[in-house]
DRENVEXDREN-222546 format. One line per field, with one value per residue (C-alpha): y, z, x. Coordinates in steps of 0.25 Angstrom, whole numbers. Each point is the difference from the previous one (the first is absolute). Layout:
<sites>
north = Y:...
up = Z:...
east = X:...
</sites>
This chain:
<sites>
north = 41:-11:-16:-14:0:15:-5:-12:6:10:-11:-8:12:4:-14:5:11:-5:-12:10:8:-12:-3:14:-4:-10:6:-8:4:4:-8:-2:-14:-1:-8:3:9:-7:-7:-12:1:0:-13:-2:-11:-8:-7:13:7:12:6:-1:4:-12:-3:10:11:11:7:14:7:12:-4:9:14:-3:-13:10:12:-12:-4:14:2:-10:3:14:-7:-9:13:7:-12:-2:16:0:-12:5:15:-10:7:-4:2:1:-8:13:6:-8:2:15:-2:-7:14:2:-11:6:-12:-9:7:-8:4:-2:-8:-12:-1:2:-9:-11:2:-2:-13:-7:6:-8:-11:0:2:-7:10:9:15:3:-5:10:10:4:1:0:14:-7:-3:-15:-2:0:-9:-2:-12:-7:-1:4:6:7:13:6:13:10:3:-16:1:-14:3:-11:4:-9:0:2:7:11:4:9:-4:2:-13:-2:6:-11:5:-5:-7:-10:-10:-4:11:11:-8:-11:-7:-5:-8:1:-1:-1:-13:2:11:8:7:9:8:13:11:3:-17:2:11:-8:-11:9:7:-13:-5:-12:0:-3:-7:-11:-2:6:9:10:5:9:-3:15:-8:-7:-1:7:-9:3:-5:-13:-3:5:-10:-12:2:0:-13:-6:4:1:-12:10:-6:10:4:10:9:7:3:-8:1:-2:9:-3:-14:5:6:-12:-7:9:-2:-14:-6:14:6:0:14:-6:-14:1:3:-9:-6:11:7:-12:-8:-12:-2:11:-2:6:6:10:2:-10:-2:-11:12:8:-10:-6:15:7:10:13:-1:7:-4:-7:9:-6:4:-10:-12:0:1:-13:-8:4:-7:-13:-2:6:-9:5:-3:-14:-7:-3:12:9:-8:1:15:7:-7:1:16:0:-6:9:12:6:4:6:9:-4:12:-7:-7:13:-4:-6:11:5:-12:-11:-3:-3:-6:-9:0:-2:-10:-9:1:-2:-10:-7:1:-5:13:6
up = -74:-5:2:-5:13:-6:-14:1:8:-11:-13:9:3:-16:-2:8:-9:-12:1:4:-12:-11:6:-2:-15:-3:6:13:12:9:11:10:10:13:12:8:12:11:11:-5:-9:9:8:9:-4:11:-5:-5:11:-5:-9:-15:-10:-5:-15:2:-12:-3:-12:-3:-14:-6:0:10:2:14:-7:-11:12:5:-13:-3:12:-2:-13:6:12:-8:-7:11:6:-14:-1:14:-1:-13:6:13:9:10:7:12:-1:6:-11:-10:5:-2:-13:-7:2:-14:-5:-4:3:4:13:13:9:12:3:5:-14:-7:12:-4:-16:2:10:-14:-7:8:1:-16:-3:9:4:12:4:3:-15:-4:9:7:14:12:10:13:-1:4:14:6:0:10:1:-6:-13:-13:-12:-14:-3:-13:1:-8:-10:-1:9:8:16:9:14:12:8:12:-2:-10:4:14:9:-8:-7:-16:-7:-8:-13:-7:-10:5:-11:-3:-9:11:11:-2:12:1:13:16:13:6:3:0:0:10:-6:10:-2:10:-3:14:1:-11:5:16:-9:-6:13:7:-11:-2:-15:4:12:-4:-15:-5:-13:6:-9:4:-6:3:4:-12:-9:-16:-9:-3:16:-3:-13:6:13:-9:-11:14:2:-12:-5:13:7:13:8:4:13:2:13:2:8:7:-7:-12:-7:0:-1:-14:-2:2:-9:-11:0:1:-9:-7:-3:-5:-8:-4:-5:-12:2:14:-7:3:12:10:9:5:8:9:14:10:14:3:12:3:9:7:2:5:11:1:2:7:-9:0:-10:-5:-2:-13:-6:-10:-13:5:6:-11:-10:10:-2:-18:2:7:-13:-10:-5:3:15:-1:9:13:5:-6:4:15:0:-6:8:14:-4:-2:12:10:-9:0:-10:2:-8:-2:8:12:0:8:12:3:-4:-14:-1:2:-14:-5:12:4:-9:-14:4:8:-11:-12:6:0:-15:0:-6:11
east = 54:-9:3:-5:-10:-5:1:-8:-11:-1:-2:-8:-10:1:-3:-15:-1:1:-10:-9:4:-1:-16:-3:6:-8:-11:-1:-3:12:1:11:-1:4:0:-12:4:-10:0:-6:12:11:5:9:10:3:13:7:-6:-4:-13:-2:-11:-9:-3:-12:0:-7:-1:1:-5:-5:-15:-3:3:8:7:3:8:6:9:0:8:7:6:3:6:8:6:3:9:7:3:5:8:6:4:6:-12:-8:-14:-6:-15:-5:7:-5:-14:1:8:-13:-7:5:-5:-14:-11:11:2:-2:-10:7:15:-7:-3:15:5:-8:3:15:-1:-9:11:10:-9:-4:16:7:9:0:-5:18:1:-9:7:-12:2:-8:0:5:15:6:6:15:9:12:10:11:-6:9:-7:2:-10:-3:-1:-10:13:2:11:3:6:2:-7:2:-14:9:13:-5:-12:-4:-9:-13:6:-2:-13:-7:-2:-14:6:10:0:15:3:-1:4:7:4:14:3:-6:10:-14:-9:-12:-9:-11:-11:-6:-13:4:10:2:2:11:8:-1:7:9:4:3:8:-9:4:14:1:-10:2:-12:-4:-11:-11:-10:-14:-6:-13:-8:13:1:1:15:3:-7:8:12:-1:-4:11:10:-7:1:13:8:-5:-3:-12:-10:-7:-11:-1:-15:-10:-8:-13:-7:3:15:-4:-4:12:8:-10:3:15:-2:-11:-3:-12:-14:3:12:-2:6:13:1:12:6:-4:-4:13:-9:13:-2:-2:-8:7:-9:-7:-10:-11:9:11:-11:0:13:7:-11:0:-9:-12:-12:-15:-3:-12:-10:7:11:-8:-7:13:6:-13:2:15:-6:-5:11:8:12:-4:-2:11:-1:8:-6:-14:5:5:-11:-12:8:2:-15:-5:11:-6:15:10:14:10:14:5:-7:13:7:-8:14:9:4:9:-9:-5:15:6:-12:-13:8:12:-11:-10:9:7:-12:0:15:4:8
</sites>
């Protein structure tokens, strides 16, 4: 079943195809511009808080023999999406890397390769990977609340499902596309929502009934969150009006996580609209709960004091919060895992550590 969103991703990647085509007429040299993927490329925008590709392009043309693979590849890529759009199939990107096998010298040589190819493509088109149906391997998180939605099936069937009352504990699995023609999301009896980065953290939640007795919508990030999970919280966000709070670790490595949801992505600057919720608040574990609970912790090792002195100088750390919690977390040389919390007993977490912290926030 193909829609508008499918459609247009398709005439804008034909569009690609046949400039390069009408050079190749007129005997120019194909070429296909792009924003430069670089670092000195990408900024951080400080009043929409989140990352964005500069003005920087780079060209790619045929006057070499890797600048010729590359649009060769393309086009073999381009027709792969249109003939899987059009059949209404879709394709792992580890798939898609073993598909191109058959594509003779327009085979990839590793899947780094392909992976990189379909985020230009998103990029160059303005249209996203879920439009082309290409799909990543990890699935989207679980969801569980008061939280009202309509699904499209794989038979183009709609079924209401209430995140709450029609779902078993697992909770509702994210599918990886969750634009409105999959999911659309109808109405929320919850207000706001927690992200939390553990499975075993979600299923305490679950367990102690957090979701019901506070008010809250519970997503379980599964660490680093898919792509799918991000989009899904920020269209929550957006279109719901639910304020969102994010439950991690405390180290840097969630602090990154929490980033991510946030303010986006290096990787994925061009589709920040999209993925990042500025709004997002942090109620993770800091080094100031370390302290304030007494909780158990471990040794930073160097990978993390060095990854806490990187975020002093990321721009996505530069508040005074943030200033304070990382440099008092490096110089007690400690870090703590949300599950430090049962120190207290298993109830602990939901009837003291989220009520005092998310009141602080106003949101209980």
């Amino acid at each position: 079943m193909t829609n508008e969103r499918h459609e247009q991703a398709i005439h804008n990647l034909m569009e690609i195809v046949e400039r390069i085509y009408d050079q190749l007429d007129e005997g120019a040299v194909p070429n296909m511009q792009l924003s430069l993927r670089s670092k000195k490329n990408i900024e951080f925008n400080t009043r929409e808080n989140v990352w964005r590709y500069g003005s920087m392009l780079t060209d790619r043309n045929a006057k070499s023999i890797r600048g010729a693979q590359m649009l060769l590849r393309t086009l073999h890529m381009v027709d792969f999406i249109k003939n899987m759009v059009s059949s209404n199939k879709s394709s792992t990107l580890r798939e898609m890397y073993y598909i191109s096998e058959g594509w003779g010298h327009g085979k990839f040589g590793s899947q780094d390769e392909s992976n990189l190819l379909a985020e230009d493509l998103e990029i160059v088109s303005k249209s996203l990977r879920e439009d082309f149906k290409l799909r990543p391997e990890e699935d989207g998180a679980r969801v569980i609340g008061d939280l009202t939605l309509i699904e499209t099936d794989r038979k183009g069937k709609r079924k209401t499902i209430n995140c709450r009352d029609d779902v078993g504990d697992s909770g509702y699995s994210i599918p990886y596309n969750v634009e409105s023609e999959k999911v659309d999301l109808k109405s929320s009896g919850a207000k706001f929502i927690v992200a939390i980065e553990t499975g075993g953290m979600f299923d305490r939640l679950v367990e102690n009934g957090f979701d019901e007795n506070s008010g809250a919508l519970l997503v379980h990030l599964k660490g680093q969150p898919a792509r799918s999970t991000r989009r899904f919280i920020k269209r929550l966000n957006e279109e719901l009006k639910l304020p969102v709070a994010v439950f991690l670790d405390g180290d840097p490595w969630s602090f990154r996580i929490y980033a991510s949801v946030a303010y986006g992505a290096i990787k994925t600057a061009h589709i920040s609209d999209y993925l990042a919720t500025p709004s997002a608040q942090y109620v993770g574990i800091t080094a100031s709960d370390i302290l304030h609970y007494d909780l158990p912790t471990d040794s930073l090792n160097d990978q993390d004091i060095a990854a806490l002195k990187s975020e002093l100088a990321d721009p996505r750390f530069q508040d005074d919060f943030w200033t304070s919690e990382i440099e008092a977390m490096l110089k007690m040389k400690k870090k703590a895992e949300q599950q430090a919390l049962a120190k207290y007993g298993l109830d602990f977490v939901t009837d003291t550590y989220l009520p005092e912290k998310l009141g602080d926030m106003g949101l209980m």
